[in-house]
DSSP file (Angstrom, degrees, kcal/mol; ACC not computed):
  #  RESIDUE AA STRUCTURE BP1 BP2  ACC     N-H-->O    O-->H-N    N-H-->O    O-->H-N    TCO  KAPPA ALPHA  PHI   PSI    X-CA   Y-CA   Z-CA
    1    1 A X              0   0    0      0, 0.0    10,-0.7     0, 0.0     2,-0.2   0.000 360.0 360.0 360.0 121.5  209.7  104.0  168.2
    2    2 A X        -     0   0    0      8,-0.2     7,-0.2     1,-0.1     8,-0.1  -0.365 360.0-109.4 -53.4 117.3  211.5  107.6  168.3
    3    3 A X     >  -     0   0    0      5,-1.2     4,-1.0    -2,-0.2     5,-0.2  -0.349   9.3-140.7 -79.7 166.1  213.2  108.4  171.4
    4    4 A X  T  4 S+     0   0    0      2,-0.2    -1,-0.2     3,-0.1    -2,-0.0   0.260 101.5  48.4-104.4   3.3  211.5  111.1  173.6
    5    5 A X  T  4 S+     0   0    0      3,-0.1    -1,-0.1    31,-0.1    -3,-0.0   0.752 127.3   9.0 -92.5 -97.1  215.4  112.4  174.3
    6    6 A X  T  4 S-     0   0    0      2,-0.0    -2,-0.2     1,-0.0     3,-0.1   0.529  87.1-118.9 -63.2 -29.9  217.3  112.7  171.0
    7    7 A X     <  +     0   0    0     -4,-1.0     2,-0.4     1,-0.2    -3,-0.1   0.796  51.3 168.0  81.1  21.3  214.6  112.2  168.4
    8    8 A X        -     0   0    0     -5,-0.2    -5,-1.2     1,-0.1    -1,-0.2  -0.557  37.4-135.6 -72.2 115.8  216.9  108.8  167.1
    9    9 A X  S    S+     0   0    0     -2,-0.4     2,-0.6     1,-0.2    -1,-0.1   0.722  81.6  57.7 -58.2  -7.1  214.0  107.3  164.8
   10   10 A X        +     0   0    0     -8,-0.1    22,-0.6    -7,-0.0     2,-0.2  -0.826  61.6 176.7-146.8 111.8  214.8  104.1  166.2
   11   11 A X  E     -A   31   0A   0    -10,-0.7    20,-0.2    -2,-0.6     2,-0.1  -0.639  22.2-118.7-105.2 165.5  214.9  102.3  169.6
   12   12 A X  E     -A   30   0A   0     18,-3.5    18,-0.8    -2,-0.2     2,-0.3  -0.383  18.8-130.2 -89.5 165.1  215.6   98.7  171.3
   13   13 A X  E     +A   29   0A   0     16,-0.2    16,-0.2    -2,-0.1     3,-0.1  -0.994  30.7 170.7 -90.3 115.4  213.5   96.9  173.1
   14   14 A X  E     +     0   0A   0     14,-1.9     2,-0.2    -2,-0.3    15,-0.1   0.749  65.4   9.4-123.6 -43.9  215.3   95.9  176.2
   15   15 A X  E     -A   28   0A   0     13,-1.5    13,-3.0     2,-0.0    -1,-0.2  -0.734  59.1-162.3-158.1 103.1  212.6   94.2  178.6
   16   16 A X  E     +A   27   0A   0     11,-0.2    11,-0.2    -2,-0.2     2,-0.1  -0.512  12.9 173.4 -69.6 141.3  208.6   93.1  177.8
   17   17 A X  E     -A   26   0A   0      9,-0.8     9,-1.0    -2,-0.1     2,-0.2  -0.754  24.2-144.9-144.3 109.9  206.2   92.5  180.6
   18   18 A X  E     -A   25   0A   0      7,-0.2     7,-0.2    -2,-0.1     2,-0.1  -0.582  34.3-116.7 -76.4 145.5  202.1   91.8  180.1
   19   19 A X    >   -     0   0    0      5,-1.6     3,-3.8    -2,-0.2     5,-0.4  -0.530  39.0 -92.5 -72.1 137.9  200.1   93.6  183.4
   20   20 A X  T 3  S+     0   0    0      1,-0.3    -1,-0.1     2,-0.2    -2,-0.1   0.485 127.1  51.7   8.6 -55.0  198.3   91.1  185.5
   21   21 A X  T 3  S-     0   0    0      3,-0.0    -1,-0.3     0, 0.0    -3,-0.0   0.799 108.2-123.1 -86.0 -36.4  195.1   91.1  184.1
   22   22 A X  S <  S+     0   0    0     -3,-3.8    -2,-0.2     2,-0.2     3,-0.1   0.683  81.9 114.0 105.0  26.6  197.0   90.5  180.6
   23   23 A X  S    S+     0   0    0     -4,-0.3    21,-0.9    21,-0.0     2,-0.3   0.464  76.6  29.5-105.9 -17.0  195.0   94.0  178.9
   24   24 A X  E     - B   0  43A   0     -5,-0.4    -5,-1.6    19,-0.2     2,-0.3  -0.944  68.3-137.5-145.3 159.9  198.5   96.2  178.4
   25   25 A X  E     -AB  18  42A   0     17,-2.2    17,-2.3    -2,-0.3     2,-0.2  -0.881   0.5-152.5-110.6 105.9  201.9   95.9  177.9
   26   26 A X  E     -A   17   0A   0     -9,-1.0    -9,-0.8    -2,-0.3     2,-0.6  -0.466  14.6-178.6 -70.2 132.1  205.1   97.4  179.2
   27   27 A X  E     -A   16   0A   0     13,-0.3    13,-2.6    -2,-0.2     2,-0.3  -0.975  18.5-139.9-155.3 109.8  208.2   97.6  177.0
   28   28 A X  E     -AC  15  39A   0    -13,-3.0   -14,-1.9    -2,-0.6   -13,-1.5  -0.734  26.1-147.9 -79.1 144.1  211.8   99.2  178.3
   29   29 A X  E     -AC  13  38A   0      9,-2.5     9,-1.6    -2,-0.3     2,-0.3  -0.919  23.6-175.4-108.6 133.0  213.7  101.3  175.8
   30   30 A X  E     -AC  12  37A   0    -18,-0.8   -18,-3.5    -2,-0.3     2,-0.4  -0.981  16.3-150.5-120.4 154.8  216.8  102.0  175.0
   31   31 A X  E  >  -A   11   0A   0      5,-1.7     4,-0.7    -2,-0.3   -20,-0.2  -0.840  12.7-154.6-114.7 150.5  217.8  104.5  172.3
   32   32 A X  T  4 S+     0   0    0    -22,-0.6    -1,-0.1    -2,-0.4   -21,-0.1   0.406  91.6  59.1-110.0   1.8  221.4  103.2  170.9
   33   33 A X  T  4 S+     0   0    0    -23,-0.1    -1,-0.1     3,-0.1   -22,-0.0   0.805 130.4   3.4-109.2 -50.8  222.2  106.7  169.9
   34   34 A X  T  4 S-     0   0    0      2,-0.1    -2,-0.2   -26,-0.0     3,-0.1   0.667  89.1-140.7-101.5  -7.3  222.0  108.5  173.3
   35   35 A X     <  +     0   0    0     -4,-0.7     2,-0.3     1,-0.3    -3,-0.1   0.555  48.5 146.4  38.5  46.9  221.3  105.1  175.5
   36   36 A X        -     0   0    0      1,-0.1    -5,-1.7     0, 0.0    -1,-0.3  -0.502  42.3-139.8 -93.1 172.5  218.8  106.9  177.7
   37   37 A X  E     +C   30   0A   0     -7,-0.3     2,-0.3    -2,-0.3    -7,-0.2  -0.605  28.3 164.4-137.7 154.3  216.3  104.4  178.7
   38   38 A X  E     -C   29   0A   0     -9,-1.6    -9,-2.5    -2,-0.3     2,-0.3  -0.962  32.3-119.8-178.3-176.9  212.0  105.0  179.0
   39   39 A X  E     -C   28   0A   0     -2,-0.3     2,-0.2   -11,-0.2   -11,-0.2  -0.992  19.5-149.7-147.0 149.8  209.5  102.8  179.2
   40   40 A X        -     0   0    0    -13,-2.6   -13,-0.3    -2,-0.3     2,-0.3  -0.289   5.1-151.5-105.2 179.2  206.1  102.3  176.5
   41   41 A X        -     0   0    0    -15,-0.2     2,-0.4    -2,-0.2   -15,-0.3  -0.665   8.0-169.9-135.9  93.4  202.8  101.2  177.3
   42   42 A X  E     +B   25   0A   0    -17,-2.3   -17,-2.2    -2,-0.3     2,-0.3  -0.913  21.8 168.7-114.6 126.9  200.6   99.2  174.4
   43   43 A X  E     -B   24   0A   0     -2,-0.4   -19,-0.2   -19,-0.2    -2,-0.0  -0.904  36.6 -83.2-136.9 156.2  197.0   98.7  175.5
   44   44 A X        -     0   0    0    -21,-0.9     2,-0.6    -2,-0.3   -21,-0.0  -0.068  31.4-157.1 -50.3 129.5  193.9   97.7  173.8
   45   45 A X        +     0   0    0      2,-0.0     2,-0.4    -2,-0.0    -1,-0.1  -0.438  11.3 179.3-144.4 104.0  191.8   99.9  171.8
   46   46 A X        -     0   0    0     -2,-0.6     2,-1.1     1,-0.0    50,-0.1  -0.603  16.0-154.3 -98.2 114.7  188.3   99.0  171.2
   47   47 A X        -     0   0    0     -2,-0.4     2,-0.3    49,-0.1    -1,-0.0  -0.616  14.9-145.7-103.3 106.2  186.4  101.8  169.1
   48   48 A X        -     0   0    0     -2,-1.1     2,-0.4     1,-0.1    13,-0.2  -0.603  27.8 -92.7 -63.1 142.7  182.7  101.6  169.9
   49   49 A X        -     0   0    0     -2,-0.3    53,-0.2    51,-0.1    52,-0.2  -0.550  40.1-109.2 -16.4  91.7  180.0  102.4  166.9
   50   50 A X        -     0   0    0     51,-0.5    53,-2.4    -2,-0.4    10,-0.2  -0.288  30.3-115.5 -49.9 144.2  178.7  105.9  166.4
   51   51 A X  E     -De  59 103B   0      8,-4.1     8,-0.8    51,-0.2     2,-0.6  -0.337  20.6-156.6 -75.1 131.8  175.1  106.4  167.3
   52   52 A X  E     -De  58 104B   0     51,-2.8    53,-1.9    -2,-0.2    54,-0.3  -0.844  24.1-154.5-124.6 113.9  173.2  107.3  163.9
   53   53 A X    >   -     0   0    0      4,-2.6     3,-0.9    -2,-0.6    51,-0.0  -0.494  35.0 -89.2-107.1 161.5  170.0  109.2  165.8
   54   54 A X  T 3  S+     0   0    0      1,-0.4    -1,-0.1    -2,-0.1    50,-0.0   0.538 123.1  57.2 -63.9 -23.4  166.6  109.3  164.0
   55   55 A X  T 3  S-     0   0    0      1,-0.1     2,-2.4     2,-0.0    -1,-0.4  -0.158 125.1 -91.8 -98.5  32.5  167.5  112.8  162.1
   56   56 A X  S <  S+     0   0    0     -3,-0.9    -3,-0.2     1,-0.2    -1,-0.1  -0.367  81.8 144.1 108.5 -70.1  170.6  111.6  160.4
   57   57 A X        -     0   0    0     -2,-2.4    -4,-2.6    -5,-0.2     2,-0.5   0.404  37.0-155.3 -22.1 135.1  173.0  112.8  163.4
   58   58 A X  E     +D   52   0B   0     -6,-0.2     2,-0.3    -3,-0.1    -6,-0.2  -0.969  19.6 170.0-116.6 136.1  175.7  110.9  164.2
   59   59 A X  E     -D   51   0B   0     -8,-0.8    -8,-4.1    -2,-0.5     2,-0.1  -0.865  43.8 -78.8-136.6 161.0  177.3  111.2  168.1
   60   60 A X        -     0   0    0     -2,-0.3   -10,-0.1   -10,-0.2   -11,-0.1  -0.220  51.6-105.2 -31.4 126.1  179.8  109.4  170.2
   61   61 A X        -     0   0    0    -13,-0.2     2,-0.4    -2,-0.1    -1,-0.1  -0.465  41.4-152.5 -56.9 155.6  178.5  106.0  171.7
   62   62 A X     >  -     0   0    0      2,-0.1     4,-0.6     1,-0.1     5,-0.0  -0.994  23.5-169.5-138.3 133.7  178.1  107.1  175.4
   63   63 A X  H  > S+     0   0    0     -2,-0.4     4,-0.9     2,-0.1    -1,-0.1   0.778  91.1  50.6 -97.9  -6.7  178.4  104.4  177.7
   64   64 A X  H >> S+     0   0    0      1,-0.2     3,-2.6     2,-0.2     4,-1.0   0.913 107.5  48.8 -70.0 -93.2  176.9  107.2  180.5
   65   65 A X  H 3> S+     0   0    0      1,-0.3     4,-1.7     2,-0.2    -1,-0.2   0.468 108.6  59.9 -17.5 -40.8  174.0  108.2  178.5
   66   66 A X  H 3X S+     0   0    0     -4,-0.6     4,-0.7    -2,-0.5     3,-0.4   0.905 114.0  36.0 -75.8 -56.2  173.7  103.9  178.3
   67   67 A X  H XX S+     0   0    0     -3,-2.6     3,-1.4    -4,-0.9     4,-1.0   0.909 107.3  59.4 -87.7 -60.1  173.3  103.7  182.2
   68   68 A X  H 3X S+     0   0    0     -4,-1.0     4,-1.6     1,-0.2    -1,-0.3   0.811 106.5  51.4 -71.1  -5.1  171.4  106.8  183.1
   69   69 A X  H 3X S+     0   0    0     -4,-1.7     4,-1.2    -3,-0.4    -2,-0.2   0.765 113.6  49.0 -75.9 -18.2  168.4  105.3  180.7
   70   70 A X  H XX S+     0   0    0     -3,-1.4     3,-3.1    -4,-0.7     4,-1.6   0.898 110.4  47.5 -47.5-102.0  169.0  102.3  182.8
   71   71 A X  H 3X S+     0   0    0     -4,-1.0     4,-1.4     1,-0.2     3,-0.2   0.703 114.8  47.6  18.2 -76.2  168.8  104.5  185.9
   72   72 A X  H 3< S+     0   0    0     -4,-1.6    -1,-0.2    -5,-0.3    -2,-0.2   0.845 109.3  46.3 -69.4 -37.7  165.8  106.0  184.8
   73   73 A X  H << S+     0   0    0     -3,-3.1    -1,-0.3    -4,-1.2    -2,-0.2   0.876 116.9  50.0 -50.4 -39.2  163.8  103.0  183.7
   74   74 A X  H >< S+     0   0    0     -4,-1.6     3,-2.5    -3,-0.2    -2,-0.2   0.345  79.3 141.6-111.2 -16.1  164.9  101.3  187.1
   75   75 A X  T 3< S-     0   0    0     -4,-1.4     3,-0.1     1,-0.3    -3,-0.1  -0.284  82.4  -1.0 -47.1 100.0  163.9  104.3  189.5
   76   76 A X  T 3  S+     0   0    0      1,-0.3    -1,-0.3     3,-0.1     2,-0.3   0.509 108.4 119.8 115.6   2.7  162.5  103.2  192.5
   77   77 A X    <   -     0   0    0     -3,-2.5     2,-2.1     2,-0.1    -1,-0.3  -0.839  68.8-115.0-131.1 136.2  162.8   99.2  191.4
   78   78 A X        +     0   0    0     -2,-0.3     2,-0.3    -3,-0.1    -3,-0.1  -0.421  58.6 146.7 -94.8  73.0  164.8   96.4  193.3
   79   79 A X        -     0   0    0     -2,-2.1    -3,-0.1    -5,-0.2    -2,-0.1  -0.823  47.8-133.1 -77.6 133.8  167.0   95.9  190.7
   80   80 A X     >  -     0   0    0     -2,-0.3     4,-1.9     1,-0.1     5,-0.1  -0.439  19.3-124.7 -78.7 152.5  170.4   94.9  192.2
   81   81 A X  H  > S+     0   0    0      2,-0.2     4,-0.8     1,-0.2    -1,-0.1   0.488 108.2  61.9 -63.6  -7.0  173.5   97.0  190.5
   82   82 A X  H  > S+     0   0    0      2,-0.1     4,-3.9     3,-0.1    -1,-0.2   0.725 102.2  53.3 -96.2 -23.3  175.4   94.4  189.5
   83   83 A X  H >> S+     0   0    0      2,-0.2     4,-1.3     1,-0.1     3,-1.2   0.957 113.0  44.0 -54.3 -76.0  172.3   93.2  187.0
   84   84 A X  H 3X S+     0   0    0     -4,-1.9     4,-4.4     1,-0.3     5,-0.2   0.787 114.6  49.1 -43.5 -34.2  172.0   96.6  185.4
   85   85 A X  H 3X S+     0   0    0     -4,-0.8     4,-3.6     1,-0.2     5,-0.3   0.963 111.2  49.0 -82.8 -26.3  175.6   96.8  185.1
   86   86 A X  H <X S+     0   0    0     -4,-3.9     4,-1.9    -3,-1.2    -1,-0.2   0.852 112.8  51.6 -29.4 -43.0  175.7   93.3  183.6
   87   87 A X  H  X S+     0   0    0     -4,-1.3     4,-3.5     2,-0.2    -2,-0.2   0.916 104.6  48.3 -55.6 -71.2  173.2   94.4  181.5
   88   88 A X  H  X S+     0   0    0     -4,-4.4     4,-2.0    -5,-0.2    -2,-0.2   0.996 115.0  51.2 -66.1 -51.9  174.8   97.7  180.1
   89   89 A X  H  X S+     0   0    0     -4,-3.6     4,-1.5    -5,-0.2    -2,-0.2   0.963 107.8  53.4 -56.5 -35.4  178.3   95.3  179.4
   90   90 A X  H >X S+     0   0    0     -4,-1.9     3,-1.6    -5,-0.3     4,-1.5   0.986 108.5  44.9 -62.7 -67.2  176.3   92.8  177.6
   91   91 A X  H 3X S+     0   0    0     -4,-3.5     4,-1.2     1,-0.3    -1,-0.2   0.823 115.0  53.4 -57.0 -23.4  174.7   95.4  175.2
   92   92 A X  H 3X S+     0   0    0     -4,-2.0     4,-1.0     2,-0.2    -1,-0.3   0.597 108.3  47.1 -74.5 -16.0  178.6   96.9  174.9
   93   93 A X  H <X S+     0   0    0     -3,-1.6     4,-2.3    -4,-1.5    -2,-0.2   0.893 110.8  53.3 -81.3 -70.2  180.0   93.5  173.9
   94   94 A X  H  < S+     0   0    0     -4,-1.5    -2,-0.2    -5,-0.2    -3,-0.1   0.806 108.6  47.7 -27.5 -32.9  176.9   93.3  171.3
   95   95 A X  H >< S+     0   0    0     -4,-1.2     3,-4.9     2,-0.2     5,-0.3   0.952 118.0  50.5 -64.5 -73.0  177.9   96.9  169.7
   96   96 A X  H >< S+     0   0    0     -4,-1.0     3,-1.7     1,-0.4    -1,-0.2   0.610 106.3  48.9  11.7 -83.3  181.5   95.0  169.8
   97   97 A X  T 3< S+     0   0    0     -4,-2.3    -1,-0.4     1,-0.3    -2,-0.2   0.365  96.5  70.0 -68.2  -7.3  180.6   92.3  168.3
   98   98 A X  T <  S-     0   0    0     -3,-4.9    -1,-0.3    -5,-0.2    -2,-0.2   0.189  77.7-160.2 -69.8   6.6  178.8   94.1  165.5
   99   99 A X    <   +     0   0    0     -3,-1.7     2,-0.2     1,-0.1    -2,-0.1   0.587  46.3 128.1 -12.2  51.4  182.2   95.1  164.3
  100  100 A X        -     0   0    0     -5,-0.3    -2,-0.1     1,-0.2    -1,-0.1  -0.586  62.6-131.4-113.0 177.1  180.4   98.1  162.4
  101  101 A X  S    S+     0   0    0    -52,-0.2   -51,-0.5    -2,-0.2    -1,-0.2   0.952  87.2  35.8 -88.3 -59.5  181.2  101.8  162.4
  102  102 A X        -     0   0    0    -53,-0.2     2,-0.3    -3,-0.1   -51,-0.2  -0.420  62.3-163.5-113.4 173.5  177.9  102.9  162.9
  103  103 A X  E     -e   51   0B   0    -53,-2.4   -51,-2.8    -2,-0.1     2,-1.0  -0.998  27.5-116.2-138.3 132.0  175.2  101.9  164.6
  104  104 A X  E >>  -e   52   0B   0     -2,-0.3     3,-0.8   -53,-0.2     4,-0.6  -0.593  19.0-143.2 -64.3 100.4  171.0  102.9  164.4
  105  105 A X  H >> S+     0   0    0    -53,-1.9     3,-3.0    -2,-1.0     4,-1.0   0.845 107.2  66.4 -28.1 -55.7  170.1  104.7  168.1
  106  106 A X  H 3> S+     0   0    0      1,-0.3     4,-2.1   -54,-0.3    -1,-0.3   0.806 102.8  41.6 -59.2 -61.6  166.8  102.4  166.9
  107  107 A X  H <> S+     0   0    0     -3,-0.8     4,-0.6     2,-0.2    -1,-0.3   0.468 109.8  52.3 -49.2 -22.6  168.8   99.3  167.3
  108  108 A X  H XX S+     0   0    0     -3,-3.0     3,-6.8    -4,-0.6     4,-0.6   0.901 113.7  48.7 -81.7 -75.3  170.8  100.2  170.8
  109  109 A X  H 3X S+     0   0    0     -4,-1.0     4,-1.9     1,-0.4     5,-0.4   0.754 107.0  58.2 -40.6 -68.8  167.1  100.9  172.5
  110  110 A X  H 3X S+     0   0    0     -4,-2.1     4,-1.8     1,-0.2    -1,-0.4   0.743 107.3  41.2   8.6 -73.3  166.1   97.8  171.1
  111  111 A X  H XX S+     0   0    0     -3,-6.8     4,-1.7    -4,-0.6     3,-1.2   0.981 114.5  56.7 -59.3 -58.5  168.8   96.0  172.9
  112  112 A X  H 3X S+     0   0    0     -4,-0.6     4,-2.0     2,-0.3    -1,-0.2   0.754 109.7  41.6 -21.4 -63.2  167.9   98.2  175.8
  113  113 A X  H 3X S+     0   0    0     -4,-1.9     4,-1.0     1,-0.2    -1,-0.3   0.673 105.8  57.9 -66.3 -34.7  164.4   97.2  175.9
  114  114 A X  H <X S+     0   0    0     -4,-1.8     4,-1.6    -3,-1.2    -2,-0.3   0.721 113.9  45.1 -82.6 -31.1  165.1   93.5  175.3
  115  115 A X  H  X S+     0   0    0     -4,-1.7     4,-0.8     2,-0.1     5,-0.2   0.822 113.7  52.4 -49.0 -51.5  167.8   93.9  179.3
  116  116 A X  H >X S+     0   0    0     -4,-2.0     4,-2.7    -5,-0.4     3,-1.1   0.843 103.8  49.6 -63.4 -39.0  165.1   95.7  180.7
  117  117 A X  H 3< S+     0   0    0     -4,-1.0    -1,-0.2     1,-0.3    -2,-0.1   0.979 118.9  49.2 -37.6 -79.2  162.0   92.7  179.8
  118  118 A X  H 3< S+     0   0    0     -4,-1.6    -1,-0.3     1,-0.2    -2,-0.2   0.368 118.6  33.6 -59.0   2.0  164.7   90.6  181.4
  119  119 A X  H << S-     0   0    0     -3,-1.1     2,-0.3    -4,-0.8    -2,-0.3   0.792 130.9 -11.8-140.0 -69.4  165.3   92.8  184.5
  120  120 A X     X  -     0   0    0     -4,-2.7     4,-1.2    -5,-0.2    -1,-0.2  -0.967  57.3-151.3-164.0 110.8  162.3   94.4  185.8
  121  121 A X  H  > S+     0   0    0     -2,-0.3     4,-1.7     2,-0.2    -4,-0.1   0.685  94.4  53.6 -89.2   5.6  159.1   94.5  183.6
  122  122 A X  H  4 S+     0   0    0      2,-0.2    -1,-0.2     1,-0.2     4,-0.1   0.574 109.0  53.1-103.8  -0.7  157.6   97.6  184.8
  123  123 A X  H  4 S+     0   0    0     -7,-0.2     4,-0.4     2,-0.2     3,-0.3   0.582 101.4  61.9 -87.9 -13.6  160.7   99.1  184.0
  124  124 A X  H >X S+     0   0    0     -4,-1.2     4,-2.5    -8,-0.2     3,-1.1   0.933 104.5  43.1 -27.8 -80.3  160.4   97.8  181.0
  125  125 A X  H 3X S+     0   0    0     -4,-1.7     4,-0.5     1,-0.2    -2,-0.2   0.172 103.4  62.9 -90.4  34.5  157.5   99.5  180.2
  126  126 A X  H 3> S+     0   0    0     -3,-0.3     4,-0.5   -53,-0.1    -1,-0.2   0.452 106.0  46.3 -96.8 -10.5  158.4  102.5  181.4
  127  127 A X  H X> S+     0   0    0     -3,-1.1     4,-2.5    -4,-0.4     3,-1.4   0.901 109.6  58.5 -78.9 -63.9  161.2  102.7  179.0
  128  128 A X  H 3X>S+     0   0    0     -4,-2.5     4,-2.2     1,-0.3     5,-0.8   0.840 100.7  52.8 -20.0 -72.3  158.8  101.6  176.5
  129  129 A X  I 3<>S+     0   0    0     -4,-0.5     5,-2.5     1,-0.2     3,-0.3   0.878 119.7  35.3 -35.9 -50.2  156.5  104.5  177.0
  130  130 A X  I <<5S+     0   0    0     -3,-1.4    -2,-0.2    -4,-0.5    -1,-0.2   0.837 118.3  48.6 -70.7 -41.8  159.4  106.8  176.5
  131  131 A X  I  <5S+     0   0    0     -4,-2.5    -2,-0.2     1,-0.2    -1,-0.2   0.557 121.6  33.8 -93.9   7.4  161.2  105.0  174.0
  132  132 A X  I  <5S-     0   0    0     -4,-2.2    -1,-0.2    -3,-0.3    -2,-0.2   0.079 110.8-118.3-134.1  -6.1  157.8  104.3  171.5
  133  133 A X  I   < -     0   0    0     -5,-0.8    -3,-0.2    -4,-0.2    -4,-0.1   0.959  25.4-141.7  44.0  67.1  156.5  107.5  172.5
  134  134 A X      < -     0   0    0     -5,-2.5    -1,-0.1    -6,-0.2     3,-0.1  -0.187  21.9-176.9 -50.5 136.2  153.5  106.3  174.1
  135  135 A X        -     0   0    0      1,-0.2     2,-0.2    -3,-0.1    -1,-0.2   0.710  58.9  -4.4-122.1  -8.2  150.9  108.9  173.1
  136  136 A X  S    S-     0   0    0      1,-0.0     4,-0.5     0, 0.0     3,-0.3  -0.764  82.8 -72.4-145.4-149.7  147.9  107.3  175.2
  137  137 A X  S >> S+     0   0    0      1,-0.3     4,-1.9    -2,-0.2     3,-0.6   0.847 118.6  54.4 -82.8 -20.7  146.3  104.7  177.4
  138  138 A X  T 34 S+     0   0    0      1,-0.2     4,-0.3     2,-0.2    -1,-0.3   0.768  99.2  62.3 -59.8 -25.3  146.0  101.9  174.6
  139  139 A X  T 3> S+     0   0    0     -3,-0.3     4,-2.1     1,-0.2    -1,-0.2   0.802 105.8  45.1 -75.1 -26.9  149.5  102.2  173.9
  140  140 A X  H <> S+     0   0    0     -3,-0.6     4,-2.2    -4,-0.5    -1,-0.2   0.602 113.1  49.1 -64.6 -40.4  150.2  101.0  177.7
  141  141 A X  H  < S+     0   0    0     -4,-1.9     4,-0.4     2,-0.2     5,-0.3   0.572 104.3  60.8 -89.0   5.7  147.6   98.0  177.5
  142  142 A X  H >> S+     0   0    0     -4,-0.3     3,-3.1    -5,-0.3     4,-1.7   0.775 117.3  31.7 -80.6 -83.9  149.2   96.9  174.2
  143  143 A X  H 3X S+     0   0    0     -4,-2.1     4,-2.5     1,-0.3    -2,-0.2   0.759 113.5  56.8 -80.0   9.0  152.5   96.5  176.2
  144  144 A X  H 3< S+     0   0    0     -4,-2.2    -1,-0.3     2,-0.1    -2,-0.1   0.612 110.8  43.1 -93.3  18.1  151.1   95.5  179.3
  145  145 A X  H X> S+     0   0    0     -3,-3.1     4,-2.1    -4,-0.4     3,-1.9   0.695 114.1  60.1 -92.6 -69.5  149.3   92.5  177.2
  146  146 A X  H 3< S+     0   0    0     -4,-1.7     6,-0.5     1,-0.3     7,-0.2   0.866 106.2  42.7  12.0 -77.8  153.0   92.4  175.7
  147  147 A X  T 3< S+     0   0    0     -4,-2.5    -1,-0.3     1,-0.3    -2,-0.1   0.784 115.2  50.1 -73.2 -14.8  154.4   91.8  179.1
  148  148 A X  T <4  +     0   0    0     -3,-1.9    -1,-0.3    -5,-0.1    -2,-0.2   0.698  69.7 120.8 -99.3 -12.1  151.6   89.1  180.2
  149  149 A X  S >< S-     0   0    0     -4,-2.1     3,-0.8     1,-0.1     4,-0.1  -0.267  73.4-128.5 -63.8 143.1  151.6   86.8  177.4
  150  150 A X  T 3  S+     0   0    0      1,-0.3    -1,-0.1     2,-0.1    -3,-0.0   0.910 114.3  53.5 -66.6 -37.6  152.5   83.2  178.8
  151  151 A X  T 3  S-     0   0    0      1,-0.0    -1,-0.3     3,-0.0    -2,-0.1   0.817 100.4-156.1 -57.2 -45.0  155.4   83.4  175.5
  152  152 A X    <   -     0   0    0     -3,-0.8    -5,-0.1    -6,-0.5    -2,-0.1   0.487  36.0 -42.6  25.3 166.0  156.7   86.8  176.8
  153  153 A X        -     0   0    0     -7,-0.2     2,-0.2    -4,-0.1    -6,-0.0   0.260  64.3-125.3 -52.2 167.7  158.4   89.2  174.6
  154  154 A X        -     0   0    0      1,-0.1     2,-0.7     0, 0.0    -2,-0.0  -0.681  36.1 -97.0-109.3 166.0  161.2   87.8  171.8
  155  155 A X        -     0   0    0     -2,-0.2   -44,-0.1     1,-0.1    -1,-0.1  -0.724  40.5-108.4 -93.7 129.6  164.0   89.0  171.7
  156  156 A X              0   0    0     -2,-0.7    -1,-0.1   -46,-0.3   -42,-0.0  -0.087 360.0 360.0 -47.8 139.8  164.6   92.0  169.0
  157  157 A X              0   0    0     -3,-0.0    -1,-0.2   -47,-0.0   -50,-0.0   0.450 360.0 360.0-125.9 360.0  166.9   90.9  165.9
């Protein structure tokens, strides 16, 4: 590493320590050419999926955007917070675990919809409605036959 003093292309390593939690690392420096002294940081860095939304666009994964469809689904419903937020880290460990660059928006809501089932089912199909673009009242007794079947919904793959 170059020191932030002198520009010497090359510095020691003097004294490693991992933080608590065991997510970063601290590393003293010394530069052997001016033997001024700093400290580093090295922390994880976990590159979420770009969203590829039904016209081709590709955006930022948003992990807000993620939460307020929660939110919105969940309005008014006695869901605890610590579910939803369970919820929204399990689908961010899925993206994870996809270890792809991109991802189909079709596929996140998916996930979404498959949390929600488990969480609240009239929030469920209030996402539905929005996210299948209910356009009348059959489209509602489709998933509220959906939600009553003894099997209940499967899980999207």
């Amino acid at each position: 590493m170059k020191c932030p003093f002198c520009n010497a292309p090359d510095t020691q390593v003097v004294d490693s320590r991992v933080n608590e939690e065991g997510t970063s690392v601290r590393r003293r420096r010394r530069c052997p050419k001016c033997g001024k002294r700093f400290t580093t940081y090295e922390t994880i860095e976990l590159r979420l999926p770009q969203v590829i939304k039904q016209d081709g666009r590709r955006t930022e994964f948003s992990r807000e955007k993620l939460v307020t469809g929660f939110r919105r689904a969940l309005h008014k419903r006695a869901v605890p917070t610590e579910q939803v937020d369970a919820a929204v880290e399990r689908i961010v460990q899925n993206l994870l675990a996809l270890g792809v660059r991109e991802v189909p928006a079709r596929q996140i809501g998916d996930m979404v919809m498959d949390e929600l089932y488990q969480l609240d089912q009239v929030a469920y199909i209030r996402f539905a409605s929005v996210y299948r673009a209910f356009q009348d009242i059959e489209d509602f007794r489709n998933v509220i036959q959906e939600v009553q079947k003894p099997s209940g919904r499967r899980k999207a793959s």
